[in-house]
N, C-alpha and C positions, 0 to 999 in steps of 0.2 A: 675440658671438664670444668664445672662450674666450681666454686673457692668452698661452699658448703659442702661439695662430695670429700676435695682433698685435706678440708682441713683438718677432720681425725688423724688420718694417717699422716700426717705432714707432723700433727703433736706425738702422736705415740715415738715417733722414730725421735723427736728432740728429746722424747723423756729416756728414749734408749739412750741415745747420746749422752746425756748428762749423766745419765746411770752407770755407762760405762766409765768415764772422766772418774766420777767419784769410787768406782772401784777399783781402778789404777793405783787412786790416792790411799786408798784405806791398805791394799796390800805394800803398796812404798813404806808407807806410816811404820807397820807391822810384819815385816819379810816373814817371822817365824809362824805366825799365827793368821797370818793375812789372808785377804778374800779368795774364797773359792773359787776356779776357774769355771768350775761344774755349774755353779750358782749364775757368774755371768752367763753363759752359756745357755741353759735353761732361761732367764728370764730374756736374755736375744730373740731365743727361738720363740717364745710365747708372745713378743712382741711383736714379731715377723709375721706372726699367724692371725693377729689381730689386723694388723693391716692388710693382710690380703682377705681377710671378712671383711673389716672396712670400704675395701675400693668396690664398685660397682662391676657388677659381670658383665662381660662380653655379647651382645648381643649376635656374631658373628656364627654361622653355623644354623642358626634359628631360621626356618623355613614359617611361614605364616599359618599352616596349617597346625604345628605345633604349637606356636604361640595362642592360637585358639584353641586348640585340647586343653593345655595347660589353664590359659585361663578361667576356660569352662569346668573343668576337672578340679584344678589348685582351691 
């Protein structure tokens, strides 16, 4: 895959990464009052879902007859 398709997904997943590091540190910091696990969680799963919009579909299964419907139709 060409470096323009993966390079969103390649940043969102560093920005998870760092996101998660920093909320490690924020609930160490603050045990009693510290980050929500619900909160990492949620913004994982949102990030997860961005990259798989990101990556490019599968062309596999795609019969040429459809891809001409679609085209014509889309």
């Amino acid at each position: 895959m060409p470096l323009e398709v993966l390079l969103p997904g390649v940043f969102v997943v560093l920005l998870a990464a760092g996101y998660v590091l920093l909320a490690g540190r924020a609930r160490r910091r603050n045990a009693q009052a510290g980050w929500s696990r619900w909160r990492t969680g949620w913004f994982l799963a949102g990030s997860a879902l961005l990259v798989a919009g990101l990556l490019p579909r599968s062309r596999r299964g795609r019969t040429a007859t459809s891809a001409a419907t679609c085209s014509s139709t889309c």
